[in-house]
N, C-alpha and C positions, 0 to 999 in steps of 0.2 A: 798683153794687157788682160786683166781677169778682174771680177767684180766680186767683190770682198761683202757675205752676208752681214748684216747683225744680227748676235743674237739676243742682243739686248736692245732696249728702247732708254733712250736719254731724254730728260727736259732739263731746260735753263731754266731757273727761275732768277732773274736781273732786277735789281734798284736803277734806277739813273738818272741824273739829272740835267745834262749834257751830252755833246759832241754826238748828234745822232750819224756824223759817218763815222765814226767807229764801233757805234754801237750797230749800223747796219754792215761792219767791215765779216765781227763774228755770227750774224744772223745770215749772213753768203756763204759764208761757210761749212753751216750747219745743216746736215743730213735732212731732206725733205720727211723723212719719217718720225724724227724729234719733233719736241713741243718749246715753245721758245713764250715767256710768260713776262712781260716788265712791269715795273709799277716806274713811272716818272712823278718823282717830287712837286708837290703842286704848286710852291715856290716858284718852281722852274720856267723860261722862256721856250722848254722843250715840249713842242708838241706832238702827237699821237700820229701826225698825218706825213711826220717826216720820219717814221720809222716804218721799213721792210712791213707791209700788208699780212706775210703770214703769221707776224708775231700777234699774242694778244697782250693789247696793252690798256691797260690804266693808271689814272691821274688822280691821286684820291687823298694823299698824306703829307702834311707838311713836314720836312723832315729837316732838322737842325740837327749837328754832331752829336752824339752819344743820347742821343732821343730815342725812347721807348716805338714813335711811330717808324721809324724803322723796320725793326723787328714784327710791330704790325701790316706793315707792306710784305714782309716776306711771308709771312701766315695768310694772309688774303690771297695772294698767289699761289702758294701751296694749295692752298683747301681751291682755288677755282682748277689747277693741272687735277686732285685725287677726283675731282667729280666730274672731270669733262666727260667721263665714257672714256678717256683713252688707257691703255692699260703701259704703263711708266716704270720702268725698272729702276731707274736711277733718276735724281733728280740732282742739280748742280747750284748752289746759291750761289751767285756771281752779282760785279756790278757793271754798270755802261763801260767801264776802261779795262775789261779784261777780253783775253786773246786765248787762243787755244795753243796751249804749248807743244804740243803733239796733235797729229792727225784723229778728228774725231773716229777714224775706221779702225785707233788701234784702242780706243778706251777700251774694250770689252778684256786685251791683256793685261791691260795694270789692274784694273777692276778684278777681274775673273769671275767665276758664276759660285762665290760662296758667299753672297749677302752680308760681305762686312761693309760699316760705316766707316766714313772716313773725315777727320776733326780733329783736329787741336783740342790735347784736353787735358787736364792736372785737376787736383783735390783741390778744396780750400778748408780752411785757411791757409793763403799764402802770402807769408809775410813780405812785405815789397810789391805786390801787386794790387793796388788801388786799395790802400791799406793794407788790409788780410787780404784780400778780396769779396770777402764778405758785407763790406762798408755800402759795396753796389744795394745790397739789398734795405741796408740799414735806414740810409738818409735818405730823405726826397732832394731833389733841385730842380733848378729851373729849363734843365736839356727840353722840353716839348715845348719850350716857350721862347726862348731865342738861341745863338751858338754863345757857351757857356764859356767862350776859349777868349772872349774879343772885350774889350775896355773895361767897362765898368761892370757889368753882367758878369765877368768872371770876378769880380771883388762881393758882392752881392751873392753871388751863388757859395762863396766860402765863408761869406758871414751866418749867412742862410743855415749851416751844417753845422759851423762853430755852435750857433741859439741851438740846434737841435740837443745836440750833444752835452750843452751845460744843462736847461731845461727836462733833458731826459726824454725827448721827443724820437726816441729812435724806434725803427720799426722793431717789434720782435721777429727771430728769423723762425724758419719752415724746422718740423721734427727729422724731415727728410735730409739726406746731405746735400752738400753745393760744391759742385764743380765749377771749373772756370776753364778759358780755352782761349782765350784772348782772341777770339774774331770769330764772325758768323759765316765764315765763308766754308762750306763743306757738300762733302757727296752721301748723300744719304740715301737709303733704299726707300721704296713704297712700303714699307712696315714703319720707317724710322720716320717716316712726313706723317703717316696718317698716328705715330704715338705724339707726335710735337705736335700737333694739332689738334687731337680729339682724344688723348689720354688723359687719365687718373690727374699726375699730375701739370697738367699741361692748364688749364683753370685758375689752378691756386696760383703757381708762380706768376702767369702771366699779371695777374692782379697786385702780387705782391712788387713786383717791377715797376708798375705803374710812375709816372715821377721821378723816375732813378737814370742816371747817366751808365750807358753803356750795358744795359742790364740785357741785351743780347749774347752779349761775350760769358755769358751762364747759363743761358734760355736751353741751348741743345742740348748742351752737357748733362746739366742737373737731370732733364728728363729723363733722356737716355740710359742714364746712369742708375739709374730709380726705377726703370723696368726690365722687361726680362728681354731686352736688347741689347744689357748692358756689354754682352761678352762678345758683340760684333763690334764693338769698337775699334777701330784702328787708330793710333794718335798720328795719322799727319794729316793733314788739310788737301795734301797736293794739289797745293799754288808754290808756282816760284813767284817770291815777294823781294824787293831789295831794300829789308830793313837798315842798310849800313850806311846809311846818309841819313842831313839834317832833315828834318820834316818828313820823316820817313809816312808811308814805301813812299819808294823814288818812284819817276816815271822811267820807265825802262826807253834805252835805245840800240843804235846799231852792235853796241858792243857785249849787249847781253844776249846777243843771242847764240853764241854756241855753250854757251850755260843753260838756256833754256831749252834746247831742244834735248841737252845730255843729261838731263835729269829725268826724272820719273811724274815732272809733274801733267797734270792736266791743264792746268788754265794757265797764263803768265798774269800779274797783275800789275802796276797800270799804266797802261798806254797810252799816247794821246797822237789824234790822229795827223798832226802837227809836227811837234816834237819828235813823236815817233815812228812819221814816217818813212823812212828806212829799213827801220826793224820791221815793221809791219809788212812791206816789200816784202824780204827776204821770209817774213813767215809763212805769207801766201805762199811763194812758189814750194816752199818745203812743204807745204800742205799738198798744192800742184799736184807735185812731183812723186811725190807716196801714193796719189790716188792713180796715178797710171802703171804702177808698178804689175 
């Protein structure tokens, strides 16, 4: 047995609005020397007193699907890890139903020590993806005000965009270009948190987002892309996600786990502690099991 430095420092930063033992299954897990930072949905029947003590946690956003406060929970988290005093090499956007798909003592190999980002990430316009993609920017709806997916509120929100659209109500877009990336979920350095939070254009857009569905799935990219980070980008996310089911991502089980530990990813996404626990088992002990190596 030998004990394995880091030479890097990692934080979570976690959405969540549920299953607090899962969400304390990956704060057990996590290296006493990491920062572990949640924001819980203030919706939520999840309180702050059933989550792991080292984490800090707050309850402050009401968050409905493809709501702009989302993306505001993750930026308030951010900016409270860049200021705590602690000095953060890496920072993880993650939510309550994700797992480490690899032993936190081997991130520093997949990572390595040359400061690239890691994100899903394309140009836009791209046609077939919520319209151009661009459309995110275009229209207001009703996402900060209820889930735009459920009865009438989803008939409403497309009549809402229709009026925009004949009327001429549409936003005009940024001189800047617009990426897209289809999810917020990525590994960013302490350069790449503090340009999405306190850059040039990190202001404009977040404003121009306001009201709009999904307008996270552009927020990192566009930034990123738009400063002189742009050529640390790496385009994967590394999550294994299981888009190939109906009402995708699935929740993973017993059967996805020699998929996830043989990839390259860092997180698995999403688990329930229920459902998934099986998998979960068997992730612990491969966790275990690495650390007495």
């Amino acid at each position: 047995m030998f004990k394995i430095r880091f030479s890097m420092r990692h934080c979570l930063i976690m959405t969540a609005y549920k299953d607090a033992e899962m969400i304390n299954s990956i704060i057990d897990e996590t290296p006493v020397s990491w920062g572990v930072y949640i924001h819980i949905d203030a919706k939520s029947s999840l309180l702050s007193s059933m989550i792991n003590n080292r984490a800090i946690v707050i309850k402050k956003y009401r968050i409905y699907w493809g709501g702009i406060e989302h993306l505001y929970a993750f930026i308030e988290l951010m900016s409270m890890a860049l200021n705590s005093g602690e000095n953060y090499d890496y920072y993880h956007l993650i939510t309550g139903q994700d797992y480490y798909a690899i032993p936190p003592l081997q991130f520093d190999t997949i990572l390595g020590g040359d400061g690239m980002n890691y994100l899903d990430i394309f140009p836009l316009p791209r046609q077939g993806w919520w319209g151009d993609g661009l459309d995110i920017l275009r229209y207001r709806t009703f996402s900060s005000r209820t889930d735009i997916r459920k009865g009438i509120y989803r008939k409403l929100d497309s009549l809402w965009r229709i009026t925009q659209k004949m009327l001429g109500l549409q936003r005009s877009l940024p001189s800047y270009s617009i990426y897209g990336g289809g999810s917020v979920y990525c590994s960013l350095t302490k350069n790449a948190v503090n340009e999405v939070v306190n850059g040039e254009t990190s202001e404009d857009l977040l404003q121009r987002l306001k009201n709009t569905t999904c307008g996270e799935e552009v927020y990192f990219q566009t930034i990123l892309m738009n400063s002189n980070l742009r050529d640390t980008i790496f385009n994967n996310q590394l999550r294994y996600i299981d888009w190939n089911v109906k009402n995708a991502p699935g929740v993973l089980i017993d059967e996805d786990f020699d998929k996830i530990v043989k990839g390259k990813a860092l997180f698995c996404r999403k688990l329930d502690s229920t459902v998934s626990k099986s998998l979960l088992i068997k992730l612990k002990k491969y966790m275990s099991d690495f650390s007495v190596r």
